[in-house]
C-alpha positions in Angstrom: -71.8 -40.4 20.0 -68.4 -40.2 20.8 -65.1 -39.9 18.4 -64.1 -43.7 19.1 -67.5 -45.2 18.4 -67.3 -43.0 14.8 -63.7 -44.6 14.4 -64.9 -48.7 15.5 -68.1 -48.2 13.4 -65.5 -47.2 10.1 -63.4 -50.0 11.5 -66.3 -52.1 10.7 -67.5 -50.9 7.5 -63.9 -51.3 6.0 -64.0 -55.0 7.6 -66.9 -55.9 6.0 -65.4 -54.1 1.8 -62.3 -55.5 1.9 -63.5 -59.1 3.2 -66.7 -58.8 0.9 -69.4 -59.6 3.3 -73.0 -58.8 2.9 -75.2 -56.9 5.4 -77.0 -59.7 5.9 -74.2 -62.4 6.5 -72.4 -59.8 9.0 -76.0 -59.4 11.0 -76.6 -62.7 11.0 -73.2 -63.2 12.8 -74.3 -60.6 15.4 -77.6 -62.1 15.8 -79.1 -58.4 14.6 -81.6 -57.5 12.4 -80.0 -55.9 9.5 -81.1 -52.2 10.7 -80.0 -52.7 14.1 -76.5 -54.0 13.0 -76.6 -50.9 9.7 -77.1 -48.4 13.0 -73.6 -49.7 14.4 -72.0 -48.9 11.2 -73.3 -45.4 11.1 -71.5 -44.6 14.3 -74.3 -43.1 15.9 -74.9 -45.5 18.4 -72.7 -47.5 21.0 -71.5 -51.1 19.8 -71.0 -53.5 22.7 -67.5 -55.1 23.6 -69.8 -58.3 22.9 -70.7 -57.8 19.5 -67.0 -57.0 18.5 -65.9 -60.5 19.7 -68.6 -62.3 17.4 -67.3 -60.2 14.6 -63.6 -60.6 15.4 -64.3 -64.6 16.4 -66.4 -65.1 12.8 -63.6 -63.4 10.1 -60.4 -63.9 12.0 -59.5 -60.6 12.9 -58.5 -59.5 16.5 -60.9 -58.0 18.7 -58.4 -55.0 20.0 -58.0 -54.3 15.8 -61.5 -53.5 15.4 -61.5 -51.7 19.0 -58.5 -49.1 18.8 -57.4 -49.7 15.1 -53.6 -51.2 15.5 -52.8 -54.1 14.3 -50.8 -56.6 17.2 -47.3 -57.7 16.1 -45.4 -59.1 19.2 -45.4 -62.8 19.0 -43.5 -63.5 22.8 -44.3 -60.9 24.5 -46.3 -58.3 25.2 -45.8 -55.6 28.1 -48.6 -53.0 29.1 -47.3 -50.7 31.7 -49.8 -49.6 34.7 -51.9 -46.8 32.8 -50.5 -47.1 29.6 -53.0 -49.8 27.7 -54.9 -48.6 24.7 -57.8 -47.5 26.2 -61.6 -47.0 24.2 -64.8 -45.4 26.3 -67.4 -46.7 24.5 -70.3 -44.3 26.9 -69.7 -42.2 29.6 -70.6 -45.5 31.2 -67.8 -47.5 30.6 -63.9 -47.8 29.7 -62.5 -50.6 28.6 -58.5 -50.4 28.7 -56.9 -53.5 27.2 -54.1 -55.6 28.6 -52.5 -56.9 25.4 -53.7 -55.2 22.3 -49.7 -56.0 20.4 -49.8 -59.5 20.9 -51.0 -61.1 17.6 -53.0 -64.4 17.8 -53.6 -63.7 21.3 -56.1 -67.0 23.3 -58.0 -64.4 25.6 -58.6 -60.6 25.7 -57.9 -59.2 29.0 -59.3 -55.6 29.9 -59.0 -53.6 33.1 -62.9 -52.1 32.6 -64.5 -49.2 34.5 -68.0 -48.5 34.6 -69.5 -45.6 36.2 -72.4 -45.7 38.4 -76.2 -44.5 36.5 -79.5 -43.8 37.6 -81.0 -46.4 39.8 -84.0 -46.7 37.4 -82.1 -47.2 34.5 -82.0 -50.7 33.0 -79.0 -53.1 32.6 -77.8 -53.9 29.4 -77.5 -57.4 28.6 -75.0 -59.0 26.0 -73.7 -62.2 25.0 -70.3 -63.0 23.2 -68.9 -66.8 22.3 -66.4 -68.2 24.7 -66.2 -68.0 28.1 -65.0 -64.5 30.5 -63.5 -63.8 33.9 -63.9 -61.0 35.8 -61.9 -60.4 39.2 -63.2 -57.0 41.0 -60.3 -54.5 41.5 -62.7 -52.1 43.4 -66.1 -51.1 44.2 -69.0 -53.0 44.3 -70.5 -54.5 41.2 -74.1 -56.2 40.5 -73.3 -58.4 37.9 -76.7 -60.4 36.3 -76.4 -63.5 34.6 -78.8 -65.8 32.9 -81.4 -63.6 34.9 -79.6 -64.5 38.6 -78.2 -61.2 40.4 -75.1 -61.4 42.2 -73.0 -59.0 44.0 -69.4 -58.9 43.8 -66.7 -56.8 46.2 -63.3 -56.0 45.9 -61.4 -59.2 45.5 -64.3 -61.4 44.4 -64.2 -63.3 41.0 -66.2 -64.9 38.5 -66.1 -67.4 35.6 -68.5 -67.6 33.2 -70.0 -68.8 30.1 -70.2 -65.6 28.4 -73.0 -67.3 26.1 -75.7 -66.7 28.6 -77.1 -63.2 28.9 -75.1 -60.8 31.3 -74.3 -57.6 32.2 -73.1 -54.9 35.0 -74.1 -52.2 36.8 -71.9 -50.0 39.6 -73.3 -49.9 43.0 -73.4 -47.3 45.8 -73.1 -44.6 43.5 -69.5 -45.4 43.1 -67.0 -46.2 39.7 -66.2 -50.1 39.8 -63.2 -51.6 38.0 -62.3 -54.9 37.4 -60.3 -57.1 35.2 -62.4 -58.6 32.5 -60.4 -61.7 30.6 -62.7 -62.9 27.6 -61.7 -66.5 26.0 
């Protein structure tokens, strides 16, 4: 696994000393078994944008802290210039590059989020995360499955969903897709 999933999974164990919290509690939260959610905090496999934001929703902490590390301290304003936002691959599969990570007490999370084509064959991963999420396609062509319905989006398309109900995304046409992700 890569350097930055190593760094979020120490993130994570030094969330749940300094706050006290029991394997259990924390997996419970994450709706994992306690192995699967003990296998995050070893770093060696990938931990899902999703299961951050139950984490960061359930002990008050911001999502972006437990993503890149920094703590957000503007409270009017917060400018990310075009390629500058703190940006975290969590695979080869996908970058997510957020919009706002120094705003403190932020309402939503927005991401610009690439995700690189894989195998036809290969399955999607689904995820679920509190709250509700847009995502407005910047380009490519995206398959986006919700609550078991396939739906294809194009450059300029959006969506709005309940983030509740299982989802994920897969690139199309053997091309990269990005899009702008805002999580509420």
């Amino acid at each position: 696994m890569n350097e930055q999933i190593r760094q979020i999974a120490e993130r994570l164990v030094g969330l749940r000393d300094a706050l006290e919290i029991e394997v259990e509690e924390i997996a419970a939260v994450c709706n994992l078994p306690v192995e699967d959610y003990l296998l995050l905090e070893s770093g060696t496999v990938d931990i899902s944008v999703s299961i951050l934001h139950q984490i960061a929703q359930a002990y008050g902490v911001e999502l972006t802290t437990l993503m890149f590390g920094d703590e957000p301290k503007m409270n009017s304003y917060f400018v990310t210039r075009k390629g500058k936002g703190i940006a975290v691959e969590r695979t080869k599969a996908y970058k997510y590059q957020s919009l706002a990570a120094g705003f403190v007490n932020r309402k939503a999370d927005p991401f610009f989020v690439t995700v690189h084509p894989k195998p036809d064959e290969e399955p999607i991963f689904l995820n679920t995360h509190y709250g509700q999420e847009f995502n407005l396609i910047l380009e490519g062509r995206m398959l986006l499955r919700i609550n078991g319905k396939d739906l294809i989006l194009e450059e300029g398309d959006s969506i709005y969903f309940n983030s509740e109900l299982p989802h994920g995304m897969k690139a199309l046409n053997g091309e990269k897709v990005r899009f702008l992700a805002i999580i509420l």
